[in-house]
LUMTORGU-218267 format. One record per residue (C-alpha): chain; x, y, z negated; residue in one letter. Coordinates in Angstrom, 1 decimal, m for minus. Each point is the difference from the previous one (the first is absolute). Layout:
BEGIN
+----+--------+--------+--------+----+
! ch !      u !      v !      w ! aa !
+----+--------+--------+--------+----+
!  A !      X !      Y !      Z !  A !
...
+----+--------+--------+--------+----+
END
This chain:
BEGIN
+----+--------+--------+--------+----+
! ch !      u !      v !      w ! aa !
+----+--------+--------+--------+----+
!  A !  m78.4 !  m72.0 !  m39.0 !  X !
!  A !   m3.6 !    1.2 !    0.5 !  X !
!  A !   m1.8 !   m0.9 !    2.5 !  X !
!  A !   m1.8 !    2.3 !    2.8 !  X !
!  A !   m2.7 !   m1.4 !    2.3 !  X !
!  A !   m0.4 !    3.1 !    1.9 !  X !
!  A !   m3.8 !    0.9 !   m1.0 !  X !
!  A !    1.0 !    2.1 !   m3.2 !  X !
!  A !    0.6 !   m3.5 !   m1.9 !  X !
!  A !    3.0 !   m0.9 !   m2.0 !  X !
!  A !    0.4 !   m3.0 !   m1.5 !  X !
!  A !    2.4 !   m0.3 !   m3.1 !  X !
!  A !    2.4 !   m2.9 !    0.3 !  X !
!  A !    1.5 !   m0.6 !   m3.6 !  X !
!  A !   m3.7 !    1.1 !   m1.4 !  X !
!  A !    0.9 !    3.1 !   m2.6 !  X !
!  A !   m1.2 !   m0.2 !   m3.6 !  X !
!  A !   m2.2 !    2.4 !   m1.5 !  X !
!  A !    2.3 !    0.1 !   m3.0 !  X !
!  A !   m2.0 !    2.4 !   m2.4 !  X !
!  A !   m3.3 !    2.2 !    0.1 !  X !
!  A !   m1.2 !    3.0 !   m2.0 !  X !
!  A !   m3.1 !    2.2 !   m0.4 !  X !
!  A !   m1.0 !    3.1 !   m1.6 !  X !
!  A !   m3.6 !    1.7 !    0.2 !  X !
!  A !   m2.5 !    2.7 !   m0.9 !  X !
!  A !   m3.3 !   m0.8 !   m3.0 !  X !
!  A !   m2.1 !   m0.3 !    2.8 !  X !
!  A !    1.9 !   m2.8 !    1.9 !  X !
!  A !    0.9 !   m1.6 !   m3.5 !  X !
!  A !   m4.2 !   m0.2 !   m0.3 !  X !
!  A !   m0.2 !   m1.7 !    3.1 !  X !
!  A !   m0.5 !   m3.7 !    0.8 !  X !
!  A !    3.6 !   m0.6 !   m0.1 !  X !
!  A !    1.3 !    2.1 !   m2.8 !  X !
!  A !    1.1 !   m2.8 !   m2.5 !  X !
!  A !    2.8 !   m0.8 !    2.9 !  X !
!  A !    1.6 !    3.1 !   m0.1 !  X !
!  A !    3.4 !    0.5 !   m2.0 !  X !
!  A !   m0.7 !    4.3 !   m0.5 !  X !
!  A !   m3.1 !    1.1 !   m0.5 !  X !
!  A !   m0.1 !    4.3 !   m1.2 !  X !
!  A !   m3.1 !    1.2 !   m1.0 !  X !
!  A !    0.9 !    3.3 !    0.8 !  X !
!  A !    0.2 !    1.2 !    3.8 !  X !
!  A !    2.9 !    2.3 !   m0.7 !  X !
!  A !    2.8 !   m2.9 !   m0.7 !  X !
!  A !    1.1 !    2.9 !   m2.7 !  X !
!  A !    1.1 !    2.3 !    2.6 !  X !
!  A !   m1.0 !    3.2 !    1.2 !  X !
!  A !   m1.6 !   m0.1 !    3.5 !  X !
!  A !   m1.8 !   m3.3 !    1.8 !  X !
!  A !    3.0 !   m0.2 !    2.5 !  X !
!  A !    2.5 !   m0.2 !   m2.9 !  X !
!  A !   m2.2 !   m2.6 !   m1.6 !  X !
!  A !   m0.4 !   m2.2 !    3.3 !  X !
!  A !    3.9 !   m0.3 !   m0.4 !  X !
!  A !   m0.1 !   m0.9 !   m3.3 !  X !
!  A !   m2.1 !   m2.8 !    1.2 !  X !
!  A !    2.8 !   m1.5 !    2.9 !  X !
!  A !    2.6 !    0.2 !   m3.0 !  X !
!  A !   m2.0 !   m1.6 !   m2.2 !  X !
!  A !   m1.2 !   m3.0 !    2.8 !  X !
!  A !    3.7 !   m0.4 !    0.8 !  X !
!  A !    1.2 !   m0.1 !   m3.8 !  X !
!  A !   m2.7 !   m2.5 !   m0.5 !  X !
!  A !    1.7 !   m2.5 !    2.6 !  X !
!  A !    2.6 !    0.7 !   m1.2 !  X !
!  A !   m0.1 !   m0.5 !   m3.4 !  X !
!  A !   m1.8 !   m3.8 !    1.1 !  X !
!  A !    2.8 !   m0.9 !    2.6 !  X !
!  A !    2.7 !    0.6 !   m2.5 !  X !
!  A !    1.5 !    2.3 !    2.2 !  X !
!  A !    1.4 !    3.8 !   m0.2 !  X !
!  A !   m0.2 !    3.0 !    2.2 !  X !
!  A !    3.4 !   m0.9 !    0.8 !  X !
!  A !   m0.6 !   m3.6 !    1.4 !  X !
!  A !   m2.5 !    1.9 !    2.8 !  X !
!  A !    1.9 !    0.3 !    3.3 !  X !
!  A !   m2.8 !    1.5 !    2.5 !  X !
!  A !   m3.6 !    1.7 !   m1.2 !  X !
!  A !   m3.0 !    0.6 !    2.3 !  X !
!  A !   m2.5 !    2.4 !   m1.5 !  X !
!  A !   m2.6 !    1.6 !    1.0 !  X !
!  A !   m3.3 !    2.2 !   m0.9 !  X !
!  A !   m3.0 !    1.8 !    1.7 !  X !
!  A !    1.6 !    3.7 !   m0.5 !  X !
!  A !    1.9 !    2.2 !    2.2 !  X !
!  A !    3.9 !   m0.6 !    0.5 !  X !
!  A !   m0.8 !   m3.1 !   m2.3 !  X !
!  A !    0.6 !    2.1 !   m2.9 !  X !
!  A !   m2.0 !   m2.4 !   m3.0 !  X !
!  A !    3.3 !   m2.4 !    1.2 !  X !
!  A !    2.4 !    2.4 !    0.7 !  X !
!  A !   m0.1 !    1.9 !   m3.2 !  X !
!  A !   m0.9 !   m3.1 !   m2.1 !  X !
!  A !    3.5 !   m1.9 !    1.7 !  X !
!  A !    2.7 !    2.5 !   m0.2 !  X !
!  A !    1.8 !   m1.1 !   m3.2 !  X !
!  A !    0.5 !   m3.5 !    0.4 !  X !
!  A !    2.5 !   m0.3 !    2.3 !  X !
!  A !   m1.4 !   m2.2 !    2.8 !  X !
!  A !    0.1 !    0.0 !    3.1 !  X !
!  A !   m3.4 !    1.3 !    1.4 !  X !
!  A !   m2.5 !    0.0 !    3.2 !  X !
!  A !   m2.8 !    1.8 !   m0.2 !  X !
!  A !   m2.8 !   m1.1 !    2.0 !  X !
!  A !   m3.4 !    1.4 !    0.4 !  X !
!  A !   m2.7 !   m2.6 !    1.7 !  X !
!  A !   m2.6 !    1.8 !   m2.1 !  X !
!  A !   m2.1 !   m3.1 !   m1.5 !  X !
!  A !    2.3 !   m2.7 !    2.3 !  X !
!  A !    3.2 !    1.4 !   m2.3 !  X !
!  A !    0.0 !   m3.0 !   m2.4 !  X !
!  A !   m0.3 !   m2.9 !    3.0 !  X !
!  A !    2.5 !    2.3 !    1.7 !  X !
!  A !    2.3 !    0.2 !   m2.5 !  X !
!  A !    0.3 !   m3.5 !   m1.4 !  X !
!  A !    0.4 !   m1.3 !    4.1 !  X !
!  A !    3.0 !    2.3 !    0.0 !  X !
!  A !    1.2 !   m1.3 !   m3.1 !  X !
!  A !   m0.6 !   m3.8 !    1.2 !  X !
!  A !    1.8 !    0.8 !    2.9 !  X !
!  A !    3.5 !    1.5 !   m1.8 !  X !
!  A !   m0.4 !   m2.9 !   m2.9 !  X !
!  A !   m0.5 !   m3.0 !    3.1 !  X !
!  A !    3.2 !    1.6 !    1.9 !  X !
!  A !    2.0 !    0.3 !   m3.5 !  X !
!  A !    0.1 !    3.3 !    0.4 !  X !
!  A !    0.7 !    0.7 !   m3.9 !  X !
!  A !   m0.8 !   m2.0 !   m3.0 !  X !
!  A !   m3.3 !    2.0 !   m0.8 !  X !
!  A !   m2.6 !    2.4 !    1.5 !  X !
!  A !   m2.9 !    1.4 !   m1.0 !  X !
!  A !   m3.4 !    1.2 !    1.1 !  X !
!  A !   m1.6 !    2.1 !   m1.6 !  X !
!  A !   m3.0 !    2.6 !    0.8 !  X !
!  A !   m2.5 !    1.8 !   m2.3 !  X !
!  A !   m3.1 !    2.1 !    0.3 !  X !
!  A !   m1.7 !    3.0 !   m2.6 !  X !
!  A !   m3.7 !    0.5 !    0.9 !  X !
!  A !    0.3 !    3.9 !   m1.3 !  X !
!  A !    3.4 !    0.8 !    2.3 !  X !
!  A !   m2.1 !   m1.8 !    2.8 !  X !
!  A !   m2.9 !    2.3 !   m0.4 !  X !
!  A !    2.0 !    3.0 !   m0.1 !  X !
!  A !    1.7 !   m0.8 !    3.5 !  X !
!  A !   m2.4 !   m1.6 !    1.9 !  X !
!  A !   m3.4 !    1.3 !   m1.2 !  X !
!  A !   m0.7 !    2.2 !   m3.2 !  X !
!  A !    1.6 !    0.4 !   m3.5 !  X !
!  A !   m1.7 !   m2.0 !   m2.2 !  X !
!  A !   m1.5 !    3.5 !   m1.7 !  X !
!  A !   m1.6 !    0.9 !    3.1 !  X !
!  A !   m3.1 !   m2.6 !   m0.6 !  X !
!  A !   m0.4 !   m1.0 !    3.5 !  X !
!  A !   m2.8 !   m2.9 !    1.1 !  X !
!  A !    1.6 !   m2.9 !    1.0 !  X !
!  A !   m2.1 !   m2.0 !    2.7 !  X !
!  A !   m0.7 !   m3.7 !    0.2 !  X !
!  A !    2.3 !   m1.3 !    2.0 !  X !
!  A !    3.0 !    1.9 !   m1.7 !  X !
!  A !    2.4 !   m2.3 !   m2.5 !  X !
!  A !    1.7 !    1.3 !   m3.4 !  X !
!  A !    4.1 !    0.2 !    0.5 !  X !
!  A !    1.0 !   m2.3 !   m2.9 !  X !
!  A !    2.5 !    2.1 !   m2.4 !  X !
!  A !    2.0 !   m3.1 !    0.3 !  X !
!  A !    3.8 !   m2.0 !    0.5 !  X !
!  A !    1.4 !   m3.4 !    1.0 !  X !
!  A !    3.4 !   m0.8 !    0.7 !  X !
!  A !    1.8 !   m3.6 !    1.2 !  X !
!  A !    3.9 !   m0.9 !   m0.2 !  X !
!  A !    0.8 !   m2.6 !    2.4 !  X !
!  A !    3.0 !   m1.7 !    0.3 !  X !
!  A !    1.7 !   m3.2 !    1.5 !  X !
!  A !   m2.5 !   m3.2 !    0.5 !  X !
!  A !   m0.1 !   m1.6 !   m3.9 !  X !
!  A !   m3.6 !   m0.6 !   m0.8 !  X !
!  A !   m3.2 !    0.8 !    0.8 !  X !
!  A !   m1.3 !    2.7 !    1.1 !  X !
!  A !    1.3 !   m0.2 !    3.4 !  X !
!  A !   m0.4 !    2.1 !    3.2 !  X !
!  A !   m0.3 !   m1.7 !    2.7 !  X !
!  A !   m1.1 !    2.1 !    3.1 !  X !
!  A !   m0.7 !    4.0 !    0.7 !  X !
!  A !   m2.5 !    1.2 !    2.8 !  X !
!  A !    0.7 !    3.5 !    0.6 !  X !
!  A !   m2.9 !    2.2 !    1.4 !  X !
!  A !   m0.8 !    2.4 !    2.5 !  X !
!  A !   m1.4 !    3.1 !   m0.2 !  X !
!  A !   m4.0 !    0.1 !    0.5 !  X !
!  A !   m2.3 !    2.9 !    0.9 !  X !
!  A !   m3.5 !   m0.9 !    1.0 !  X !
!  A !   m0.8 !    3.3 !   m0.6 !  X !
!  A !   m1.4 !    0.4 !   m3.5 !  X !
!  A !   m0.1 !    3.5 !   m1.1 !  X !
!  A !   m1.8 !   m0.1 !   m3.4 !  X !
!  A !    3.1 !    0.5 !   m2.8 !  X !
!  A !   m2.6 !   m1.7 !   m2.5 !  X !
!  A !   m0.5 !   m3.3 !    1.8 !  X !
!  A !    3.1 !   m1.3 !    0.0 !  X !
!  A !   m0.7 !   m4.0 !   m0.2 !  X !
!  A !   m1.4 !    0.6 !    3.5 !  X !
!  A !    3.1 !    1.6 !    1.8 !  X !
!  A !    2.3 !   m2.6 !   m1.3 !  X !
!  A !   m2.4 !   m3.2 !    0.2 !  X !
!  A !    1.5 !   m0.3 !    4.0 !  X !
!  A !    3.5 !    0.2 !   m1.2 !  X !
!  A !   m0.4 !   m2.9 !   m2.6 !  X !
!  A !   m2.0 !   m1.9 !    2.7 !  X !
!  A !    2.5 !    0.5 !    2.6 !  X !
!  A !    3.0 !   m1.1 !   m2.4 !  X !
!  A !   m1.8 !   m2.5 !   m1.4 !  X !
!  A !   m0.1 !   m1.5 !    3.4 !  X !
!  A !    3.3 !    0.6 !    1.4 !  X !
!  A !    1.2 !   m2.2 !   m3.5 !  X !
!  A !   m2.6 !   m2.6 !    1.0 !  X !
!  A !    1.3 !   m0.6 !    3.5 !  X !
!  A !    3.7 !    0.4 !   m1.3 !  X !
!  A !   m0.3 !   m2.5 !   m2.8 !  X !
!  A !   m1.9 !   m2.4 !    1.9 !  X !
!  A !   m3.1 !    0.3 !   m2.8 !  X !
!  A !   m3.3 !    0.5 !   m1.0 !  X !
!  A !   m2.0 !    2.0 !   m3.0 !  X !
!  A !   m0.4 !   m3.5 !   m1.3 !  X !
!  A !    3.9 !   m0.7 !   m0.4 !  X !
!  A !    0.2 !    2.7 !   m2.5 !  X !
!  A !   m1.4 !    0.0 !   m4.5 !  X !
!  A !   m0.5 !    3.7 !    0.7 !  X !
!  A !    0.1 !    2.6 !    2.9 !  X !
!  A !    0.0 !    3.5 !   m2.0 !  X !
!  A !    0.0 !    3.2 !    1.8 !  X !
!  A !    0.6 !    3.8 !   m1.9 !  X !
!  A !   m1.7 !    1.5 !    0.1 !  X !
!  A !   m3.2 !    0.1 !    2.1 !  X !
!  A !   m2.3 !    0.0 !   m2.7 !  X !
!  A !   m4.2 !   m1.3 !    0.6 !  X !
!  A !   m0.4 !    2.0 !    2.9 !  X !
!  A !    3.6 !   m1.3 !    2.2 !  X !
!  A !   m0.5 !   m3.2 !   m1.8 !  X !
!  A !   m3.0 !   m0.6 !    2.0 !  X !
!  A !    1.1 !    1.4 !    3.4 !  X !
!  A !    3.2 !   m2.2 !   m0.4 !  X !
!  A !   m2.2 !   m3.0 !   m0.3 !  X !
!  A !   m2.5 !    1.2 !    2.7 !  X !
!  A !    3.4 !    0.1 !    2.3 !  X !
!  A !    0.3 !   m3.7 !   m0.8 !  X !
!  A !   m3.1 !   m1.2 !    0.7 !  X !
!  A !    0.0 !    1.5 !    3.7 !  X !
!  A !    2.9 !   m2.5 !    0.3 !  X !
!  A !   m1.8 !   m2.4 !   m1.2 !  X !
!  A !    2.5 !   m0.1 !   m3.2 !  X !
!  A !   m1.3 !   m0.3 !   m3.4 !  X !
!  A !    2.0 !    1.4 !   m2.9 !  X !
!  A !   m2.3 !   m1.5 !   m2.3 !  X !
!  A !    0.6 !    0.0 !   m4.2 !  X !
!  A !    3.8 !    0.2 !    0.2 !  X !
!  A !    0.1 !    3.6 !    1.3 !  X !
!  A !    0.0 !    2.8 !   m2.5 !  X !
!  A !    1.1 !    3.6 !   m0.3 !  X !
!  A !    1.9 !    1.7 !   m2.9 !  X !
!  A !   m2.3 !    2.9 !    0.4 !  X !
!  A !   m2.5 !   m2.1 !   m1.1 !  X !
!  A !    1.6 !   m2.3 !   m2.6 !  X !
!  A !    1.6 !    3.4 !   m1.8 !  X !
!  A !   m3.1 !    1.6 !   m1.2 !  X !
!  A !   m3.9 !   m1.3 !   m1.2 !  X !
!  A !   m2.3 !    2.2 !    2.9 !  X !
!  A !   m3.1 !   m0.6 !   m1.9 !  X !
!  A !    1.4 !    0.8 !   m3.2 !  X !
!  A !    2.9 !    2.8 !    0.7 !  X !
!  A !   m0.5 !    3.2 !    2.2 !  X !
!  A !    2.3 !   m0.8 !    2.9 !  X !
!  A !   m2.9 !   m0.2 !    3.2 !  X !
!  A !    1.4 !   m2.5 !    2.6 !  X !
!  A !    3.2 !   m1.5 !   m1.7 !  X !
!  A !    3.6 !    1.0 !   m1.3 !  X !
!  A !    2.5 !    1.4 !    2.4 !  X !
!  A !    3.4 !    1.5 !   m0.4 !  X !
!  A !    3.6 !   m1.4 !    0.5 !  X !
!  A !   m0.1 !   m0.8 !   m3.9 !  X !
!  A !   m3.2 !   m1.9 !    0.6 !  X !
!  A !    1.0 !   m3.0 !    1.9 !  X !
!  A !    3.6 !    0.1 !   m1.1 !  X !
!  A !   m1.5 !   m0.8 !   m4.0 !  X !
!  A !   m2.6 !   m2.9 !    0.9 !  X !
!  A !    3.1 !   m1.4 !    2.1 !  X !
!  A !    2.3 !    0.3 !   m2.9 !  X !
!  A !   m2.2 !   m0.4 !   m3.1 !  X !
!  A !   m2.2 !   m2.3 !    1.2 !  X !
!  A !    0.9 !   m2.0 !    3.1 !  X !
!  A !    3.6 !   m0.9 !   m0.5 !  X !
!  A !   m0.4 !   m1.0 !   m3.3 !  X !
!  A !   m2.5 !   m2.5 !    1.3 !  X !
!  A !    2.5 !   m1.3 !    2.3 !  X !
!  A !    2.6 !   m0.7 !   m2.4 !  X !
!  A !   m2.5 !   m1.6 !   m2.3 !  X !
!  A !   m0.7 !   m2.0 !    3.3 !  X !
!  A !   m4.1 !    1.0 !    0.2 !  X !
!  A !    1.0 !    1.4 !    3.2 !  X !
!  A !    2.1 !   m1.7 !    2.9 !  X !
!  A !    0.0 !    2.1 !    3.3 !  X !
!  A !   m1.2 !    4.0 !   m0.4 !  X !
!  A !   m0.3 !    1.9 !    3.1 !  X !
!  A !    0.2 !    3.9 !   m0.9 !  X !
!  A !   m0.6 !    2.2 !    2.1 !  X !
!  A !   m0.3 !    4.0 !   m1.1 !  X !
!  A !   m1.8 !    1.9 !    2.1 !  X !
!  A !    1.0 !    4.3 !   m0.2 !  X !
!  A !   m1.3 !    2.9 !    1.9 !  X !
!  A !    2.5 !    2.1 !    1.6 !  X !
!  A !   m1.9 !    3.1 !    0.3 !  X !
!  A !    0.9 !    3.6 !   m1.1 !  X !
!  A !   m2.0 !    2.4 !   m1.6 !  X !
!  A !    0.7 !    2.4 !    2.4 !  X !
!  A !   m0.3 !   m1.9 !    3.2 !  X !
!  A !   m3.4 !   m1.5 !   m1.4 !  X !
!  A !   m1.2 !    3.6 !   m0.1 !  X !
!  A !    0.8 !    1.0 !    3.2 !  X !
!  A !   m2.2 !   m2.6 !    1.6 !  X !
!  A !    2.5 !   m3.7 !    0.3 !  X !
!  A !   m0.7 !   m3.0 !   m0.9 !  X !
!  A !    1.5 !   m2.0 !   m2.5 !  X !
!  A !    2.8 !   m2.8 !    0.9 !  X !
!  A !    0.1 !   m3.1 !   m1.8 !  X !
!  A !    2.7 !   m2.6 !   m0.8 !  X !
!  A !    0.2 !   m3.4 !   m1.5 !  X !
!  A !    2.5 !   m1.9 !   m1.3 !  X !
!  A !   m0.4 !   m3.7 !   m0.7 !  X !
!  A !    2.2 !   m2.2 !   m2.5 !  X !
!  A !    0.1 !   m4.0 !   m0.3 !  X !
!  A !    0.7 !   m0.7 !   m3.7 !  X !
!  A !    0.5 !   m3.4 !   m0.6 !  X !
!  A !    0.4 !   m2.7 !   m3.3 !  X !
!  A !    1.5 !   m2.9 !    2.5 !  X !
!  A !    3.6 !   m0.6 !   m0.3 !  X !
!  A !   m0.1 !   m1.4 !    3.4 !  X !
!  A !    2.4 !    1.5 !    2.7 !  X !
+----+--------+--------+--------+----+
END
């Protein structure tokens, strides 16, 4: 059984398999740095459907019939799902998961939902707790502007620090330890509020949750930056990326060339429009899934701390004057057998 060490840790005993891993993504992601590692590329926004929110369901059943379809596996062989989105009621999941039969959580962590949602699924799949589960979350940058800022028609500025909600999916099946990609540990985070109150400078409200859960998994796993290939937060972007690394350095901790951020690996800033960086549930949960464990399998990669990083503000609350709470979730993905 899993193992709790009573700081938000758990360590996995029998070490769960990522079994399979699927994306699906907008033109603009698909033009990105990354976006020959991506199984779905659309170059429409619209997915074929109707409205943005129907299209950033499309996406979640197109992510999950993607790891699907490279597991071998059917909807049928999926006992437990954990999905999540940035809208209201988690709708993009919601609505996009009602035919196939599974049985569903839906989580909101805002950007955290991916890291969230694949510790839950590590969790059940370490504890046997059915054959399969799946994480899945997704992000649309036009159904993002139309709840939390302006429809896209509006034409509003955008200011620097702001980041560009990736119209973007990534799912992950894990299963019973078989081969590598394992999970190995989960840090779960508590809430932060240093009292940002600027809705377009997101990396800096969440920069102290990832620091904070970065170094509750340090002091649990007995480790250092320089124990891990790569330590990836999502999604902080330039301007989080830097605060999280100016954290460090007051602790005399370097995170030196091994740290990244999906928000930053998703998109080219100099060549696409996006200001500071990517964001969005979508965003983190593709690089993961398109890019990183594929790495791992291949065996580029060994040990992969994620951690995504989400905002758990509300429109509404934000414009009555509150700050905005942050979360971070951290998970240890490993390529070592060892137990």
């Amino acid at each position: 059984m899993s193992v709790y060490t009573k700081n938000g840790t758990v360590i996995m005993e029998n070490l769960p398999s990522v079994v399979s891993f699927g994306t699906a993504v907008g033109r603009m992601e698909g033009e990105g740095p990354l976006g020959s590692c991506f199984d779905y590329v659309d170059d429409s926004p619209d997915f074929g459907e109707s409205t943005w929110e129907k299209a950033e369901s499309r996406l979640q059943q197109l992510a999950f019939g993607q790891a699907l379809s490279k597991g071998g596996l059917s909807e049928s062989d999926i006992d437990f799902m954990f999905a999540g989105d940035l809208l209201n009621q988690c709708a993009a999941s919601g609505y996009g998961m009602r035919d196939n039969g599974v049985s569903f959580f839906g989580l909101y962590g805002a950007c955290s939902t991916m890291a969230e949602s694949l510790a839950l699924a590590a969790i059940f799949a370490d504890n046997g707790i059915g054959q399969y589960t799946a994480a899945v979350t997704s992000s649309h940058f036009c159904s993002a502007e139309r709840q939390f800022r302006f429809p896209e028609n509006y034409g509003g500025q955008r200011t620097p620090t702001s980041q560009w909600t990736a119209t973007a999916s990534g799912c992950a099946i894990l299963g019973a330890h078989y081969e590598a990609p394992y999970i190995k540990a989960v840090t779960v985070g508590n809430i932060t509020d240093m009292g940002i109150k600027d809705a377009n400078n997101m990396g800096a409200a969440m920069a102290p949750a990832a620091y904070a859960t970065l170094k509750c998994h340090f002091a649990a796993a007995h480790s250092s930056p320089a124990d891990y290939d790569l330590i990836l937060t999502g999604d902080l972007g330039y301007v989080g990326s830097e605060l999280l690394r100016d954290l460090f350095l007051q602790d005399g901790i370097t995170l030196g060339d091994s740290y990244n951020d999906c928000g930053l690996m998703l998109f080219d800033r100099e060549k696409q429009d996006v200001h500071a960086g990517g964001s969005g549930c979508g965003c983190s949960a593709a690089v993961l899934c398109g890019h990183i464990l594929p790495r791992m399998r291949k065996g580029e990669l060994r040990n992969v701390l994620f951690t995504a990083t989400g905002a758990l503000m509300s429109t509404t609350l934000v414009q009555q004057g509150e700050s905005i709470p942050a979360i971070a979730h951290c998970v240890h993905i490993t390529a070592s057998d060892g137990r």
